[in-house]
N, CA, C and O atoms as a MOPAC input file, in Angstrom:
PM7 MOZYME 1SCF
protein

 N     -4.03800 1    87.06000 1    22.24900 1
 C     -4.02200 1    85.67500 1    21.83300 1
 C     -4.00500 1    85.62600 1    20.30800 1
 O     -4.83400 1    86.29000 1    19.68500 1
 N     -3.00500 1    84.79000 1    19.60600 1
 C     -3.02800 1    84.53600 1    17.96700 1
 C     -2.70600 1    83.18000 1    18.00400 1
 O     -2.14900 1    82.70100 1    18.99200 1
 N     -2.92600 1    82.68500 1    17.27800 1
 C     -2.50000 1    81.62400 1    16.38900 1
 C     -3.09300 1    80.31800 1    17.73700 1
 O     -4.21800 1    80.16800 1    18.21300 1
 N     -1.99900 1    79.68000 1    17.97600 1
 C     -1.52100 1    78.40600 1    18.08900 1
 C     -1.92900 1    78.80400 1    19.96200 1
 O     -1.49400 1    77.97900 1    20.76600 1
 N     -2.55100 1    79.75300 1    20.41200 1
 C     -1.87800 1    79.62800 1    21.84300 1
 C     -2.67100 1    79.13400 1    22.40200 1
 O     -3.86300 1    78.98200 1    22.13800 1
 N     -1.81800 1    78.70500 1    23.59800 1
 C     -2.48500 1    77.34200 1    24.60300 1
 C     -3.07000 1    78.23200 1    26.11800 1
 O     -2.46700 1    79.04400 1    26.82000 1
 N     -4.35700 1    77.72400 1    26.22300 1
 C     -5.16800 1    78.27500 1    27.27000 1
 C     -5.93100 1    77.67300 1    27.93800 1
 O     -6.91300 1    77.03200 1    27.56700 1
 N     -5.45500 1    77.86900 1    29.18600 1
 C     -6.00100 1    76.26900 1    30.15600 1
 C     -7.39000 1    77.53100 1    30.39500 1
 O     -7.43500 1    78.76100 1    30.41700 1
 N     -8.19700 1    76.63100 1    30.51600 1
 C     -9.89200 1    76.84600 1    30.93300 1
 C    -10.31100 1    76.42200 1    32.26900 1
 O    -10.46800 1    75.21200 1    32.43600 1
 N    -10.50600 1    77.17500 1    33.19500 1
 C    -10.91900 1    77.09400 1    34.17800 1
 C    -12.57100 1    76.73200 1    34.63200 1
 O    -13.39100 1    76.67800 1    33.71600 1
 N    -12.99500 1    76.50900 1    35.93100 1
 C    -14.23200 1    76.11800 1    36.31100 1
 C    -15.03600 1    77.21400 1    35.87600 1
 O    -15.99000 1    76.81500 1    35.20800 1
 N    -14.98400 1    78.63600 1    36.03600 1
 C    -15.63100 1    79.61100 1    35.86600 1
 C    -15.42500 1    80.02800 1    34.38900 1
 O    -16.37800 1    80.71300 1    34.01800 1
 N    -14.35700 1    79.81400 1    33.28500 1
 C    -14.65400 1    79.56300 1    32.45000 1
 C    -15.81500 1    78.88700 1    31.45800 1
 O    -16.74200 1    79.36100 1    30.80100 1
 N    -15.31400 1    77.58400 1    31.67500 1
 C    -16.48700 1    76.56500 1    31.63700 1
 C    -18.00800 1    76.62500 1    31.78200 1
 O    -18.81900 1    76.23600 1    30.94000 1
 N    -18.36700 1    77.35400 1    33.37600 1
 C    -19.69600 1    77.63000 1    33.38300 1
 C    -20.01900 1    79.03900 1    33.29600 1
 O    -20.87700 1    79.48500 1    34.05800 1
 N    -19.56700 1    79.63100 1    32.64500 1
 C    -20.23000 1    81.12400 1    32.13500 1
 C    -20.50000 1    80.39400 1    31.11200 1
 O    -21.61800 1    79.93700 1    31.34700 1
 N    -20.08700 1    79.94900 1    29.95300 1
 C    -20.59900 1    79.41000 1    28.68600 1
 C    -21.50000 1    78.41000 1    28.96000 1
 O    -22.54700 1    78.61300 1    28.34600 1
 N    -21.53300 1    77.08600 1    29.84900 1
 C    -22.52100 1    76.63600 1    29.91100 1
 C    -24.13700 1    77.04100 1    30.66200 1
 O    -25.17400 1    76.40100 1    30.49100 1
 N    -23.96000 1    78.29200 1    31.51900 1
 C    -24.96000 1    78.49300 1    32.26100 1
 C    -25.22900 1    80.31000 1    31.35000 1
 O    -24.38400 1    81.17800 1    31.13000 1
 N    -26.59100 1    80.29700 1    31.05500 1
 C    -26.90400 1    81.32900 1    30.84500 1
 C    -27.35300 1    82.66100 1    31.60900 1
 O    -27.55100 1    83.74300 1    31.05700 1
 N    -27.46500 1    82.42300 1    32.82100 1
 C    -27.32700 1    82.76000 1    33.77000 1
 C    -26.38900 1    83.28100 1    34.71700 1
 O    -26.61200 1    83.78300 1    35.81900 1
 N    -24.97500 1    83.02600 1    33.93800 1
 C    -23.93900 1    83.08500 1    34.63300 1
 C    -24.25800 1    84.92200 1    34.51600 1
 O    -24.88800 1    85.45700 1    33.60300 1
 N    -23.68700 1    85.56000 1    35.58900 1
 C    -23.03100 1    87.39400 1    35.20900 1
 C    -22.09600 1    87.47500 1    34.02900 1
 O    -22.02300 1    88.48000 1    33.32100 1
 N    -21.45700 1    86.49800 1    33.86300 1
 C    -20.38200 1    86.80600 1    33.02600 1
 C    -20.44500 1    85.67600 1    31.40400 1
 O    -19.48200 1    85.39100 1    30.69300 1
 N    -21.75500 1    85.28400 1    31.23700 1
 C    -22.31900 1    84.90800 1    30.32200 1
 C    -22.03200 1    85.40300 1    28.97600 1
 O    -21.26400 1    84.83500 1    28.20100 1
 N    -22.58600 1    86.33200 1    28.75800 1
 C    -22.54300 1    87.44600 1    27.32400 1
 C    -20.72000 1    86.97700 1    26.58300 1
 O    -20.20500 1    86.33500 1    25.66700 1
 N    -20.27200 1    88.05600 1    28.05900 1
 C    -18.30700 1    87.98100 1    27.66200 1
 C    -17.83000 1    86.99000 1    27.19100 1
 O    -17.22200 1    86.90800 1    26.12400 1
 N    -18.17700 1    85.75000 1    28.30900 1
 C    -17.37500 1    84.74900 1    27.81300 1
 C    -17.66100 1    83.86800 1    27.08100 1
 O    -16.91000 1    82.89300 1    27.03700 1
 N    -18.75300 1    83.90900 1    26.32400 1
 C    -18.85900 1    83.05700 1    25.48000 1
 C    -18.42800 1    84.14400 1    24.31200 1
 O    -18.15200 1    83.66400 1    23.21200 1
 N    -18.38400 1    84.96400 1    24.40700 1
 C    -17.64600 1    86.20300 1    23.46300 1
 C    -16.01700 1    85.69600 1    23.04100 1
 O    -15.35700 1    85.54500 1    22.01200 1
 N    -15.89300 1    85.59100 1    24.06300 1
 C    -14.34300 1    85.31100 1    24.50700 1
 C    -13.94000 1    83.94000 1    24.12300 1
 O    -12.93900 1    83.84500 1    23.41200 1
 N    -14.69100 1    82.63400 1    24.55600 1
 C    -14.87200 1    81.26000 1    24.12900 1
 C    -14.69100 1    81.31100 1    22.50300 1
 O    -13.80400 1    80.71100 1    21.89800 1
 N    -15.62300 1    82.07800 1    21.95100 1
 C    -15.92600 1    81.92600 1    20.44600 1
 C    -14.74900 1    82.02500 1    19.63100 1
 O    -14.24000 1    81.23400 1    18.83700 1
 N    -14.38600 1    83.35100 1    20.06700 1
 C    -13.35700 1    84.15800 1    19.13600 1
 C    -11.79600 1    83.21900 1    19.72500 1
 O    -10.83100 1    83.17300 1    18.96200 1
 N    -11.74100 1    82.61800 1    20.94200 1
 C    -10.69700 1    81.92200 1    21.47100 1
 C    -10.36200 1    80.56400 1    20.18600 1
 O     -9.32100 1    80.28200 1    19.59300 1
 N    -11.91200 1    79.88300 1    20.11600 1
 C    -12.04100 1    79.06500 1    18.69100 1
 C    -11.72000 1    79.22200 1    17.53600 1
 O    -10.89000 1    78.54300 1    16.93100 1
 N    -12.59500 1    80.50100 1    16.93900 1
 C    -11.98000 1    81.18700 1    15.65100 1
 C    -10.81000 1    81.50600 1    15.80400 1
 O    -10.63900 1    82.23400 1    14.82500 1
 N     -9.69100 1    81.47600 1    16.44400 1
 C     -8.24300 1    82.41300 1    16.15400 1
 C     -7.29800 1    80.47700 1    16.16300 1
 O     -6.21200 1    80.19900 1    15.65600 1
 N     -8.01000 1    79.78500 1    16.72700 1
 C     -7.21600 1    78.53000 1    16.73600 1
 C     -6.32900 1    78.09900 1    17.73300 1
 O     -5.22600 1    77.56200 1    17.62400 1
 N     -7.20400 1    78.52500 1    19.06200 1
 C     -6.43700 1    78.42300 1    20.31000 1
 C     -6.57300 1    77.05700 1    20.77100 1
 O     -7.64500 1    76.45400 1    20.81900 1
 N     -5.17100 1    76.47900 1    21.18900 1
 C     -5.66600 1    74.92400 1    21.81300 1
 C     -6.11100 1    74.84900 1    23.25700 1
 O     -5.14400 1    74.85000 1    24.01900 1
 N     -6.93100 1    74.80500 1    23.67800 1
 C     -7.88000 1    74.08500 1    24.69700 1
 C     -7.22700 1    73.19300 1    25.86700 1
 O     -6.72200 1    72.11500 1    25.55500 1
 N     -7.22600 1    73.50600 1    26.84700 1
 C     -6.32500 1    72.44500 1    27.79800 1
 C     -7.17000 1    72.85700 1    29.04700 1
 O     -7.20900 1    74.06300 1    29.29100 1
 N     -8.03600 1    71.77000 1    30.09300 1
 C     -8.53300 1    71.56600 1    31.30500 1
 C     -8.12700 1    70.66800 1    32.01700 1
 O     -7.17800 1    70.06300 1    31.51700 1
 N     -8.51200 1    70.24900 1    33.18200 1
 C     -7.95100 1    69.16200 1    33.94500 1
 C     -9.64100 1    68.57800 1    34.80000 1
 O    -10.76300 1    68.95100 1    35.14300 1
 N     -8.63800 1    67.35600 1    34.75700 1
 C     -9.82100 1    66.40000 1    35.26200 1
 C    -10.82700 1    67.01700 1    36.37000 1
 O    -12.05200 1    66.92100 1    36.29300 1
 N    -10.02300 1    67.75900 1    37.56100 1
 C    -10.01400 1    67.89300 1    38.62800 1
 C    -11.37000 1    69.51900 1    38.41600 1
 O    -12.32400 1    69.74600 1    39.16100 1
 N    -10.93700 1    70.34200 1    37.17600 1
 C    -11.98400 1    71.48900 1    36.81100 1
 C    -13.02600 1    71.07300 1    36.32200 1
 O    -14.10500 1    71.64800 1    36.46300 1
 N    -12.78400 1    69.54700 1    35.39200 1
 C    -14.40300 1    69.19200 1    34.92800 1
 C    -15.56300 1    68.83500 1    36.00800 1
 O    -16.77900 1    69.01100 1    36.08800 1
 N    -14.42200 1    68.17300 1    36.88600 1
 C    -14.90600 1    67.63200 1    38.20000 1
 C    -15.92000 1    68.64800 1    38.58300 1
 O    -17.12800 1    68.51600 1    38.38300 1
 N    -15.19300 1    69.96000 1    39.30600 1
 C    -16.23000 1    70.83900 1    39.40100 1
 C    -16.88300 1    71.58100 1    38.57300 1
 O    -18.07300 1    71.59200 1    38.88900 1
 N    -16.72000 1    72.04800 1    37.89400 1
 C    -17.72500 1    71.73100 1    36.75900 1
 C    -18.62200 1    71.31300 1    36.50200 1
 O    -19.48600 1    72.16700 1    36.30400 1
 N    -19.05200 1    69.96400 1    36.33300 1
 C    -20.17600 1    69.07500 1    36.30000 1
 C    -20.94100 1    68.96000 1    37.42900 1
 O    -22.15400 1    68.92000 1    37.63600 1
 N    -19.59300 1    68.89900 1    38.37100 1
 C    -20.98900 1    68.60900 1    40.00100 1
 C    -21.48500 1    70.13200 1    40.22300 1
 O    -22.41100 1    70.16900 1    41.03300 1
 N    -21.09400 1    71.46100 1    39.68900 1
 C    -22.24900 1    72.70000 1    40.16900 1
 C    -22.56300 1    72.83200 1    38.82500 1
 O    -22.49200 1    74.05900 1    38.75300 1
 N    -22.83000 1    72.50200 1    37.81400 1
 C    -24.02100 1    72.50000 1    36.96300 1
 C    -24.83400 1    71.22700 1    37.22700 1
 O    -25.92400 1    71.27300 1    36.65700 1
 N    -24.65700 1    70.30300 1    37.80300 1
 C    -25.60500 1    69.23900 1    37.95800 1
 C    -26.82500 1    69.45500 1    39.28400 1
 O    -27.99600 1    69.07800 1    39.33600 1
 N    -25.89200 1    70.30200 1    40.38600 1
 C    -26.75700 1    70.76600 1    41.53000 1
 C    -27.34300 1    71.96600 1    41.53700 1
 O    -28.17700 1    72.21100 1    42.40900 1
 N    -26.84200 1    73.39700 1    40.08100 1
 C    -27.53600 1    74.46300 1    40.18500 1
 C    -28.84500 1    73.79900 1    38.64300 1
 O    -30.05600 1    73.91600 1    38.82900 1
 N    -28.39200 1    73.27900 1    37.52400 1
 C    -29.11000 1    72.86100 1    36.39500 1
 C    -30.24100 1    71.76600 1    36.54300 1
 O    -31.44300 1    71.86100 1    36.29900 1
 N    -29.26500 1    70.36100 1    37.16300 1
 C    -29.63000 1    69.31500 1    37.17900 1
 C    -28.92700 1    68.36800 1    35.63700 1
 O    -28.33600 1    68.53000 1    34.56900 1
 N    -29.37400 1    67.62500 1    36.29200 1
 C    -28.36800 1    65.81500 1    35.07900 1
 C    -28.39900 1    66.20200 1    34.20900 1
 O    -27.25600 1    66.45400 1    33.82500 1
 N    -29.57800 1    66.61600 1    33.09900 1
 C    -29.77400 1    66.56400 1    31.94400 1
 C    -28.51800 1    67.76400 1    31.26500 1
 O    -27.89100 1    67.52300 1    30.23300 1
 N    -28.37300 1    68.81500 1    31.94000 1
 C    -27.59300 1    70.10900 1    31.54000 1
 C    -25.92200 1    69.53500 1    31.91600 1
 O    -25.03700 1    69.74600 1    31.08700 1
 N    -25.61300 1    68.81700 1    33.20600 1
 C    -24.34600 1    68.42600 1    33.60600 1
 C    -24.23100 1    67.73000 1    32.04200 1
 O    -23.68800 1    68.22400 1    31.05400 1
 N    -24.89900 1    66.47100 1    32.15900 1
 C    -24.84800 1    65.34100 1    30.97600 1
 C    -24.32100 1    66.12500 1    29.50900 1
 O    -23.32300 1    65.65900 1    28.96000 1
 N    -24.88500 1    67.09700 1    29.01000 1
 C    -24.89100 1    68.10900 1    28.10500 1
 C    -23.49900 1    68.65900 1    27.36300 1
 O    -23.01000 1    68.74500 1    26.23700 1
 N    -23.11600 1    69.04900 1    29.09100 1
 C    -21.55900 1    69.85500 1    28.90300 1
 C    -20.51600 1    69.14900 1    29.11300 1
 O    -19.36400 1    69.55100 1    28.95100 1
 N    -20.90200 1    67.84200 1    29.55800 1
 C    -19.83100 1    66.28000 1    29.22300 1
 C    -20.18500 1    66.08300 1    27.70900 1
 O    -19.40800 1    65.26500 1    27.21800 1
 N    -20.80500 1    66.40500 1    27.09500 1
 C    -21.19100 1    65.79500 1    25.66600 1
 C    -20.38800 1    66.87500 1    24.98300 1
 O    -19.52700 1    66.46800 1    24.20300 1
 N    -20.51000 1    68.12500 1    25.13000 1
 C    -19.71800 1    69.17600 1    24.82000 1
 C    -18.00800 1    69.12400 1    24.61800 1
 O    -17.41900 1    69.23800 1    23.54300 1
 N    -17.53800 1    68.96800 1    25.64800 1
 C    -16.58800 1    68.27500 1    26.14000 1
 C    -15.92800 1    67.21500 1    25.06300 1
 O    -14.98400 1    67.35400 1    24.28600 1
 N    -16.65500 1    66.28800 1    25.28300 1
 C    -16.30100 1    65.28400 1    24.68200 1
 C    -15.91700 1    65.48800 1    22.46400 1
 O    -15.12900 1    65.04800 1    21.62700 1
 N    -16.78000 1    66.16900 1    22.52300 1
 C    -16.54700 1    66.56000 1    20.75500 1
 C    -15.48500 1    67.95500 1    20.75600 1
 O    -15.11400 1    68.52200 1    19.72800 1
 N    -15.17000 1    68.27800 1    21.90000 1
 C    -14.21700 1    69.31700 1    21.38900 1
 C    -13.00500 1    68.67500 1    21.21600 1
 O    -12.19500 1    69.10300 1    20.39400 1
 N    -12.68400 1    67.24900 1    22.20500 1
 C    -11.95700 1    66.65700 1    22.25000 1
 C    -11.40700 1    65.98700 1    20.75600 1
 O    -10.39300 1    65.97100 1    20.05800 1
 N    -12.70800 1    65.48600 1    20.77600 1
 C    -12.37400 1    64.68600 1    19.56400 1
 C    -12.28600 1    65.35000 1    17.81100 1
 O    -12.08300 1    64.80900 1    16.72400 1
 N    -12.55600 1    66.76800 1    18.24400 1
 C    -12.61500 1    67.73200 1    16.90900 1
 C    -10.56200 1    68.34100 1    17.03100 1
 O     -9.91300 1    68.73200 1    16.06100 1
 N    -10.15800 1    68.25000 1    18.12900 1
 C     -8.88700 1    68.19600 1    18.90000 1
 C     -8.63400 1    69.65000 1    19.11300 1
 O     -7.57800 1    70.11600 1    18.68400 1
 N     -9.60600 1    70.52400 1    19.81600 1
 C     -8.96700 1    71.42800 1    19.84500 1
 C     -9.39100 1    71.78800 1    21.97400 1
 O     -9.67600 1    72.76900 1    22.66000 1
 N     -9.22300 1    70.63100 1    22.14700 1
 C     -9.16800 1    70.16200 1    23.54100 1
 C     -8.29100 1    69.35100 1    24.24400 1
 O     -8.44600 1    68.22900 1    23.76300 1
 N     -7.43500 1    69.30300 1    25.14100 1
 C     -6.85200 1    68.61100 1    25.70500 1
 C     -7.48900 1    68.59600 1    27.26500 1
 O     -7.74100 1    69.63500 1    27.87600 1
 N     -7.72300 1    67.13400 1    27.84900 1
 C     -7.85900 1    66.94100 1    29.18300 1
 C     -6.45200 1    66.59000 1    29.34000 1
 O     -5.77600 1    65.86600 1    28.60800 1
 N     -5.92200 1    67.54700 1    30.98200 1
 C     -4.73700 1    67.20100 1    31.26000 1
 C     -5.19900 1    66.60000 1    33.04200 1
 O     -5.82500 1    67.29200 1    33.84500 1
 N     -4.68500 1    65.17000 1    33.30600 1
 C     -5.02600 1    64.33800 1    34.30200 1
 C     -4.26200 1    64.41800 1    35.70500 1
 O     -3.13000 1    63.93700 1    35.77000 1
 N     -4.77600 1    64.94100 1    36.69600 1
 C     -3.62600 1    65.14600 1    37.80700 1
 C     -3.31100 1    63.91600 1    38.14000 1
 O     -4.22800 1    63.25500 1    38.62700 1
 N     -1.61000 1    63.08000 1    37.94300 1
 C     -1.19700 1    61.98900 1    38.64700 1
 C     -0.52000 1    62.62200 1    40.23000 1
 O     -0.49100 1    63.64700 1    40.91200 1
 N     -0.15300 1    61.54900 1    40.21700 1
 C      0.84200 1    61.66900 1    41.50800 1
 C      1.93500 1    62.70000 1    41.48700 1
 O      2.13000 1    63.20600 1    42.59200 1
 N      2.63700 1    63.10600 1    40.58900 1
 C      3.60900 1    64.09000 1    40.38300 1
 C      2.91900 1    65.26100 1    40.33700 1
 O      3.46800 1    66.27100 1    40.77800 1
 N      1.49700 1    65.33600 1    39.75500 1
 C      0.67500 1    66.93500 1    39.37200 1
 C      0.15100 1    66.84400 1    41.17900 1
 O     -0.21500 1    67.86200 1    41.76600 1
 N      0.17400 1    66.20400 1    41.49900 1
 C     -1.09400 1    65.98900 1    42.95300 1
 C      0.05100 1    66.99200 1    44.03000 1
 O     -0.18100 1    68.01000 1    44.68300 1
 N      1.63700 1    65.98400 1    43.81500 1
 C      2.38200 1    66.32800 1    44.71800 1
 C      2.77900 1    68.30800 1    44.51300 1
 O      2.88000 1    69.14100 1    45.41400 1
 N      2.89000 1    68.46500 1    43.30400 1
 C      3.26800 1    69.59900 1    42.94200 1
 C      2.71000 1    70.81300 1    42.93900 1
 O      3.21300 1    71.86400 1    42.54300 1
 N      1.02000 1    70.51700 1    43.66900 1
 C      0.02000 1    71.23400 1    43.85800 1
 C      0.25400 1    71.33400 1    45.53200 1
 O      0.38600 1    72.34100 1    46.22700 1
 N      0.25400 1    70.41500 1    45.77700 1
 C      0.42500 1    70.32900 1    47.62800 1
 C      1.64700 1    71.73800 1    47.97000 1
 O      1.64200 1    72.77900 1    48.62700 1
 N      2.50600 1    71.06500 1    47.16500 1
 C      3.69000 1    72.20600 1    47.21100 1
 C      2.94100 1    73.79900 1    47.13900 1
 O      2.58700 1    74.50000 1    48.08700 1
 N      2.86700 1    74.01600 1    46.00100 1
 C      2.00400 1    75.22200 1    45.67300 1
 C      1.45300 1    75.61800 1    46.89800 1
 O      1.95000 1    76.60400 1    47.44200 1
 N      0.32300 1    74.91100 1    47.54800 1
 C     -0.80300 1    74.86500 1    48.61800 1
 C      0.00800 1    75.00300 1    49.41100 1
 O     -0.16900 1    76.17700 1    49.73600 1
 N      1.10700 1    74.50600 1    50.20300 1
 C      1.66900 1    74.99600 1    51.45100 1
 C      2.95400 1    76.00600 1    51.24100 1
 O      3.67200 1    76.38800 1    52.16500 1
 N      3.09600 1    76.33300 1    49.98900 1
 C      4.17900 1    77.77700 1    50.21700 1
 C      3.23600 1    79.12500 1    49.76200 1
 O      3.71800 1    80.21000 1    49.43600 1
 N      2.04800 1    78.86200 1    49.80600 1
 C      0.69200 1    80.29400 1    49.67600 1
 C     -0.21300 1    79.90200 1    50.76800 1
 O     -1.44400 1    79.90300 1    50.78200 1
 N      0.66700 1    79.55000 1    51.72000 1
 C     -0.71800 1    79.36600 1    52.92000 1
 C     -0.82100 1    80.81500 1    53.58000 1
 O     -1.09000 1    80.78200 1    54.78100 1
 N     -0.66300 1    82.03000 1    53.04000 1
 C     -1.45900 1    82.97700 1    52.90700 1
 C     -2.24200 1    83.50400 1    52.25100 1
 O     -2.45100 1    84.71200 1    52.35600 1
 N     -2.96400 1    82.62800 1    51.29000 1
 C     -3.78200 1    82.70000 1    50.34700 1
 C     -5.09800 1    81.59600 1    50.49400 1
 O     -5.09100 1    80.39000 1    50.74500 1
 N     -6.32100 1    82.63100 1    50.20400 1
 C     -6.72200 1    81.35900 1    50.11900 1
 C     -7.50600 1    80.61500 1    49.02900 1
 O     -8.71100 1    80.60200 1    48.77700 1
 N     -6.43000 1    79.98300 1    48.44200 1
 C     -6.09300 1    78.92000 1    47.27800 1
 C     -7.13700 1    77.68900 1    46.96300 1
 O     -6.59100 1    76.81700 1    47.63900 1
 N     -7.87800 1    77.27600 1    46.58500 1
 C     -8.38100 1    75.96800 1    46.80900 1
 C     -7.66600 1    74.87000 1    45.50000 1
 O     -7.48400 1    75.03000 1    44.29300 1
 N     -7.31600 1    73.38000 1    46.75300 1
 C     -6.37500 1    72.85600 1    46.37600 1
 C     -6.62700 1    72.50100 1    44.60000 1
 O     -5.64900 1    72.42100 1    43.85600 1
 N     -7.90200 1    72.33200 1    44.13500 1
 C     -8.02800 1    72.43700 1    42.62800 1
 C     -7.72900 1    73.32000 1    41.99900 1
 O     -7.46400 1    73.05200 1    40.82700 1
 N     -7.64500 1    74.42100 1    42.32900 1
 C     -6.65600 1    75.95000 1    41.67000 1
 C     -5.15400 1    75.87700 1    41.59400 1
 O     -4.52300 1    76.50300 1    40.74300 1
 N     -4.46800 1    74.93000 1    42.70000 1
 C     -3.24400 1    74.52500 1    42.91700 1
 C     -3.13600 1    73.88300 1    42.02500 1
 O     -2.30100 1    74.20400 1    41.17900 1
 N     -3.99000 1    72.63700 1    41.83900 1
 C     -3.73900 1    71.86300 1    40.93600 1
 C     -3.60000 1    72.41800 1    39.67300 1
 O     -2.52800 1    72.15600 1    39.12800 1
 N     -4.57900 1    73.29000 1    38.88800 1
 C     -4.53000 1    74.18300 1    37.83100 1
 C     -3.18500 1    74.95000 1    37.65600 1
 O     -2.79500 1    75.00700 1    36.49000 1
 N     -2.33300 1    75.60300 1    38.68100 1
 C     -1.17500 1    76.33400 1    38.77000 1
 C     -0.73600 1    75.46000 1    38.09200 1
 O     -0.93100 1    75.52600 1    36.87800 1
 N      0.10400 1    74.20000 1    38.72700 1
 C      0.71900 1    73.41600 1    38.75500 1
 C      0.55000 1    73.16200 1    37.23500 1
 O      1.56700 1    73.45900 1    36.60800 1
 N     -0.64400 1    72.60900 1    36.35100 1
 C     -0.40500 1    72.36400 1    35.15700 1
 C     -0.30000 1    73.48500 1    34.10500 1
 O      0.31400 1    73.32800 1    33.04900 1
 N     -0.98900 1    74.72600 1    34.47700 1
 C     -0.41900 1    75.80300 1    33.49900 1
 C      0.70300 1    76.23600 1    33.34900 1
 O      1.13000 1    76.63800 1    32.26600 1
 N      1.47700 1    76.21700 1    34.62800 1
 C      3.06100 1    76.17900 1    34.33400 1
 C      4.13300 1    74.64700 1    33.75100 1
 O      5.14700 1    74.69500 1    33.05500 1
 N      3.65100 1    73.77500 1    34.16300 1
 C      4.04900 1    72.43700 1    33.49700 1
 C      3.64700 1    72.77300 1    31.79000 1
 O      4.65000 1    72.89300 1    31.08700 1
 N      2.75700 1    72.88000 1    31.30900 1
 C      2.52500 1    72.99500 1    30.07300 1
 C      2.27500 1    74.32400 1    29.50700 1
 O      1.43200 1    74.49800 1    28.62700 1
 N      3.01800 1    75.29400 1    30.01500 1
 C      3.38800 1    76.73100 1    29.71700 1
 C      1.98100 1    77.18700 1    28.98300 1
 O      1.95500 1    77.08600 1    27.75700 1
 N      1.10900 1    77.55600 1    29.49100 1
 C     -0.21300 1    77.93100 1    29.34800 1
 C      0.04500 1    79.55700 1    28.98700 1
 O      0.83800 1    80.16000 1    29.71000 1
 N     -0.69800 1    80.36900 1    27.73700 1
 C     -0.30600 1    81.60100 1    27.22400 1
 C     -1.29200 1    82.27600 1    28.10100 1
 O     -1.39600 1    83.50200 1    28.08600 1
 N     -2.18100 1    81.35700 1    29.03500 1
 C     -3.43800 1    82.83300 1    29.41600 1
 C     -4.31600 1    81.36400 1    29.71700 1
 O     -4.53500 1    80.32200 1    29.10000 1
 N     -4.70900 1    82.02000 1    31.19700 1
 C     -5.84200 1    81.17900 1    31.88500 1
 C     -7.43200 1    81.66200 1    31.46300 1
 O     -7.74400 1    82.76000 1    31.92200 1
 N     -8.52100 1    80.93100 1    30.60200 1
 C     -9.52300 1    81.76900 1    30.38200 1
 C    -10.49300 1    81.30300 1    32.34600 1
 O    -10.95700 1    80.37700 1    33.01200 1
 N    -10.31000 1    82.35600 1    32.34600 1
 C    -11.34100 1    82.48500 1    33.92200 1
 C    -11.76700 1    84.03900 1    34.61700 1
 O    -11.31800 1    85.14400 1    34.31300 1
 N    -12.68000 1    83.72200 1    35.53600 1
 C    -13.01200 1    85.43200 1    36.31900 1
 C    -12.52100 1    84.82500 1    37.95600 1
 O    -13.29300 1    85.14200 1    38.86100 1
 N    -11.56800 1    84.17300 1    38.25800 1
 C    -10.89000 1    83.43900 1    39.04300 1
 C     -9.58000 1    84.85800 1    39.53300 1
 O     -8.51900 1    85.07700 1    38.94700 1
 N    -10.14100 1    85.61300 1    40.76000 1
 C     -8.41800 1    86.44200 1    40.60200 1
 C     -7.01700 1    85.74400 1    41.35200 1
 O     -5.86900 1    86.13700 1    41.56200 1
 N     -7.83500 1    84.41200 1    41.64500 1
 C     -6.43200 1    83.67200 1    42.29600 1
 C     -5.71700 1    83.00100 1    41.31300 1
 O     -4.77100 1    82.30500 1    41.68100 1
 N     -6.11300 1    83.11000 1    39.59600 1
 C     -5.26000 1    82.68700 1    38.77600 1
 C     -3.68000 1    83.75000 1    38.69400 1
 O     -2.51600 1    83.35900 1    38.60600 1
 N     -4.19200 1    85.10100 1    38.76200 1
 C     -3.90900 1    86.55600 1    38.14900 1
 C     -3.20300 1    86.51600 1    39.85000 1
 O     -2.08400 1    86.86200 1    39.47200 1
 N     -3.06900 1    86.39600 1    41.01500 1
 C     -2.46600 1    86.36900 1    42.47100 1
 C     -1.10500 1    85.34800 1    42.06800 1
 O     -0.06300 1    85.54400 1    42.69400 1
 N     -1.13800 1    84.40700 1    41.15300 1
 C     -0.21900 1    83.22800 1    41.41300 1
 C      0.81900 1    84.48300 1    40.53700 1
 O      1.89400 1    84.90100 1    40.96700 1
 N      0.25200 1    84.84500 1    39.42600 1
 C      1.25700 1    85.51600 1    38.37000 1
 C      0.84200 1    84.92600 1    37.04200 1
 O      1.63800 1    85.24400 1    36.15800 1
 N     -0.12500 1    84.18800 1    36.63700 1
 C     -0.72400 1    83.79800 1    35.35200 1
 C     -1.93800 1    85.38300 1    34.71500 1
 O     -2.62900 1    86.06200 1    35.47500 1
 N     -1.84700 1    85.54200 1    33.35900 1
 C     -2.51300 1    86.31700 1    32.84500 1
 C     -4.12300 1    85.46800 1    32.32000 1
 O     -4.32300 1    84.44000 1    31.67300 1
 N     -4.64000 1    86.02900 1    32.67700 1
 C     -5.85400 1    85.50800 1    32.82300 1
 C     -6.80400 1    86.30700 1    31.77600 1
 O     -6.48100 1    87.36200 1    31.23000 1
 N     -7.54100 1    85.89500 1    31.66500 1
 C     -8.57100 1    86.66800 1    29.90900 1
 C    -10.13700 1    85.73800 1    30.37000 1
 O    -10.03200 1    84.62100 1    30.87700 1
 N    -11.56700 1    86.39200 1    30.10500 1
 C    -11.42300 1    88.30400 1    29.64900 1
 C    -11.01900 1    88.76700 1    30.83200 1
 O    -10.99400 1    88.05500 1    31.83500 1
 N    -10.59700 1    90.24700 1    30.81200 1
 C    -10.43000 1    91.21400 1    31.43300 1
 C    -11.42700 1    92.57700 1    31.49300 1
 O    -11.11900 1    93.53500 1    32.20200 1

């Protein structure tokens, strides 16, 4: 990763850095940091904050969910975040995904994730997700 590159952030992304507890804690906020320092742009979807928030709100509780929406929210506005929103075209284009890997098993918010890392040509999925790395996306850390 240099410069300018775009890296969609996944659920397990997300909560290794917010949970200290996570196994994969240490790395990825290793990985998070230096993703910042090099000037990587930031891209999630509604559908990952989604989960996201609801299993830090049921393993943490409110105050910690509340936290990493606040988080969130200033990376946004510092802009080195993009929320990307599944409409009807991202919804349909995930379904697709979901029924030509129905030998996989995919969950339809990972579809959804496919669907926008290839729509917005994503350089590297940050996750410990190996159904990113199954579709054919390079995925980081490793």
């Amino acid at each position: 990763m240099r410069g300018k590159s775009k890296v969609f952030v996944d659920t397990g992304g997300w909560y290794c850095v917010a949970s200290e507890e996570d196994y994969h804690h240490e790395i990825g906020t290793l990985y998070y940091l230096d993703m910042l320092d090099e000037g990587a742009h930031l891209l999630t979807s509604d559908y990952v904050l989604d989960e996201t928030i609801t299993r830090l709100r049921y393993d943490f509780g409110h105050t910690i969910a509340k936290a990493f929406w606040q988080q969130i929210e200033k990376a946004q506005q510092k802009g080195f975040l993009t929320i990307l929103w599944v409409d009807e075209r991202v919804f349909r284009a995930a379904m697709d995904i979901f029924r030509k890997y129905d030998d996989q098993d995919f969950s339809f918010t990972d579809c959804t994730s496919f669907a926008l890392a290839q729509e917005h040509k994503v350089d590297e999925v940050f996750t410990f997700d190996h159904h990113f790395l199954m579709f054919g996306l390079l995925i980081k850390p490793r």
